[in-house]
Each structure stands twice: as C-alpha cells, then as structure tokens.
N, C-alpha and C positions, 0 to 999 in steps of 0.2 A: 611436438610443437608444429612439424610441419603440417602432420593431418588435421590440426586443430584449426591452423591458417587454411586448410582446404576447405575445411568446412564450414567457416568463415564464411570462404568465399562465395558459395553456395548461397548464402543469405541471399534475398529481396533487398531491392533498395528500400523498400517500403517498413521492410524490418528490421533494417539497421536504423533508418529515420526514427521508427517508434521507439528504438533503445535508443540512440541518444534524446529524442528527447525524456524519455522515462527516466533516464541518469538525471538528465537537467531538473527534473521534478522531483529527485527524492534531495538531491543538495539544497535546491529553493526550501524545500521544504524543512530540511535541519537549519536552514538560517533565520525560517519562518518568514520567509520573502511570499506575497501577494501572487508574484509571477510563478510559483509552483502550479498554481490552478490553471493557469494557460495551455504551462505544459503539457499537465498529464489530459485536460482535453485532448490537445492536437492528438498527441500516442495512443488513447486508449480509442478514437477513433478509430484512427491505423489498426489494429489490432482488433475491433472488434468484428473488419474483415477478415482478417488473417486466420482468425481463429473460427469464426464459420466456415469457411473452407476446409479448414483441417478439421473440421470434424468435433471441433472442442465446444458445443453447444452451450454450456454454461460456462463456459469465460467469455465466450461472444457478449452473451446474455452480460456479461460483468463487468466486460470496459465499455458495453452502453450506460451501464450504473455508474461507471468512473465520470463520464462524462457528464451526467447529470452533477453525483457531487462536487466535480470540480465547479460547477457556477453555485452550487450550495456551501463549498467548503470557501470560495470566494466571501458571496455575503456573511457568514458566517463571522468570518474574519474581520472583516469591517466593522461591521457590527459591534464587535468585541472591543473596539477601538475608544470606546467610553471607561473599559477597565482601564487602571494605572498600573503599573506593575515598572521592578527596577530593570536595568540594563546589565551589561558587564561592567559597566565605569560605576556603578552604582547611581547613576541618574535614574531619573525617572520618566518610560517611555508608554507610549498610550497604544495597546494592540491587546488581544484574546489573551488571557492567562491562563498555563497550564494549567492543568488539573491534574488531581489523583484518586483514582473510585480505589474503593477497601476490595479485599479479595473474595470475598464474599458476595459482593457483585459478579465479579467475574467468572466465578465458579459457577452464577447462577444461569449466565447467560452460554460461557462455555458448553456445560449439560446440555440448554435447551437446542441450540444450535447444532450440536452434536447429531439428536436425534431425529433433526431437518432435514440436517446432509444425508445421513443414511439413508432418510426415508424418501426424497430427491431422488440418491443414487439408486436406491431399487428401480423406483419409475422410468428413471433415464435407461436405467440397463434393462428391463424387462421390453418396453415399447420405444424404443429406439433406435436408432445404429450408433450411437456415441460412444466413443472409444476410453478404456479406461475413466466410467462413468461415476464409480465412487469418487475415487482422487480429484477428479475435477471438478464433482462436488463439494467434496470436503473444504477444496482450495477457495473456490467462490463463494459460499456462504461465510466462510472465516474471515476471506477478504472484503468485504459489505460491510461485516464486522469493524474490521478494525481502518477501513476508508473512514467511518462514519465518526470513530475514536480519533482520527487526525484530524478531519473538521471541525471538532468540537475542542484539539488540542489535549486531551486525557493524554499523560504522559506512558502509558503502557501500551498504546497503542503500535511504539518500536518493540514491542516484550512478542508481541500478536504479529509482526512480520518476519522475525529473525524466524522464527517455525513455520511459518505461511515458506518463504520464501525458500527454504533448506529443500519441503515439497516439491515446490514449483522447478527445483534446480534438476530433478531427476524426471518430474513431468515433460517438461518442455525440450530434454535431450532425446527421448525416447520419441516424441514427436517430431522428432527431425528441427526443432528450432534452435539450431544450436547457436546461433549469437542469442537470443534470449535467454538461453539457461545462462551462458556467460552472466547477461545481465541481472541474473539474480545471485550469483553469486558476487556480484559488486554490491547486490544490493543487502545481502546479508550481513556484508561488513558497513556499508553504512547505515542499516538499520542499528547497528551495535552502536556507531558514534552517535547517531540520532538520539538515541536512548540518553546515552552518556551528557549530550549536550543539551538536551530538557532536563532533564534531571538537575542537569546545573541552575539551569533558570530557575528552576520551581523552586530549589534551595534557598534561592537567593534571593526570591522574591516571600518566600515565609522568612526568612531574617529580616527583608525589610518592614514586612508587614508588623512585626512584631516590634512594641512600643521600647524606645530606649530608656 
C-alpha cells in the first residue's frame, strides 16, 4: 500500500484532475445525467496531452475523438428527448432509450475492427516510435467503438468497456500512469454496474412498452 501511495504521488496534477473527472463521467453517465458529456470533455482534453507526450500516439489521437463525441453524445441525448420511455417509479420520463443490437451485429463489427487495429498497429510499429503499438491500437479503435455505443445508449456498450478497460489496466501501469491504471480499475467495476443498471432500464421500459 505504501509504494502504491508513492506512486500515487508521483502523478501530475493534471492527471489526477483528468481521473477525477473521468470517474465523474462514467457515474453521470450510469445515471444518464447530460453532465457526463462536460466531463469527459474537460478529461479527455487533459489527457490528450498527456498521452502525446508519453508517446501513446493513438490514445492522444482518442481523447481528441472523446472530445468531439462528448458534444455529439450531448446532442444526441437531447435529441432523444422526444422518446418516452418509464423511470424506476414506473412514470413516464422523456430522454434517449436504450437499445439493444442482436450479436450478430456485433460479431460483425468486432471482426472488421479487429483487422483495422492490427493493420494500424503494423503501421504505427513499423514507421514510428510509438511504444507498445498494437495494444494501443487495439485499445483506441475498440474504444471509438464503444464511445459511439454510449452515445447512441446501446446497452452493450458496458459488455465493450469491462475488456477495453481490464487492457487499459496493464497498459497504462506499464506506462508509468499509475493513478490512471487505478482508474480503470474503478472503472471496470463500474462498467459492471453500468451494465447492470441499463439493463434494468431497458427491462423496464419493454414491460412498459408492452400492452396490458
């Protein structure tokens, strides 16, 4: 515990700033609160210096994409705001409704992305200096992925970070960030509740949908 707190302490303020707000982004975001999009702006800003510096050319390249979706996953949300969908009390409140794509989708898109990253990661690792060039391909094209799945609310999109983020827990330690590996290992367990807590929704909202 203690070296753990050493290395802690080691962190940037600038990267302790972008973990908490990045924790603040993924709780907005299981609550399906508007303010998640703020957050993960401010963070993946922070972070898409952080991570040009260190050498991690596409995740730089990936919290500049956060940034954008965050004012895409904003309107998005809004927008959505014409669906009806129920609450936990069983009322009926007006926001984006989950979704759920068949696995057959997924398997399709899985494959194709698969062999983006690979072929990414040769490029980055042949004509580059970027360290650990697969994985951090792998990790950013998956993540685009499933940023893109939250915006639109698809309920798998926590299925696509509990594995993003297990990666990202051994990338980012090896990198020396080690308050950010912490925060993916917070975030693996709230990608679990997230899951857990859409899943409820979308239950709840096909019993209401469905005629008594």
């Amino acid at each position: 515990m203690d070296r753990l707190l050493e290395l802690l302490a080691l962190s940037s303020p600038a990267e302790l700033v972008a973990v908490s707000l990045a924790i603040a982004y993924v709780i907005l975001a299981i609550r399906q609160s508007l303010w998640c999009w703020p957050a993960a702006a401010i963070s993946a800003s922070i972070y898409t210096v952080l991570f040009f510096t260190g050498r991690l050319y596409m995740e730089s390249v990936l919290q500049v994409f956060y940034v954008i979706m965050a004012g895409y996953g904003y309107w998005s949300w809004v927008q959505g705001k014409a669906t009806v969908e129920a609450d936990e009390h069983g009322r009926r409140a007006q926001t984006l409704a989950i979704s759920q794509l068949r696995w057959q989708w997924h398997a399709y898109w899985g494959i194709a992305l698969l062999a983006i990253s690979l072929l990414l990661g040769f490029t980055l690792n042949r004509y580059t200096n970027a360290d650990m060039a697969y994985i951090d391909t792998l990790t950013t094209v998956f993540s685009f992925f499933a940023t893109f799945l939250v915006a639109r609310k698809v309920l798998e999109n926590w299925l696509y970070w509990i594995v993003i983020d297990v990666v990202y827990i051994g990338l980012f330690w090896v990198k020396g960030y080690h308050a950010t590996a912490l925060l993916f290992v917070v975030y693996v367990i709230m990608a679990a509740i997230g899951y857990w807590r859409w899943r409820q929704d979308f239950q709840r909202n096909l019993a209401y949908a469905q005629p008594s």
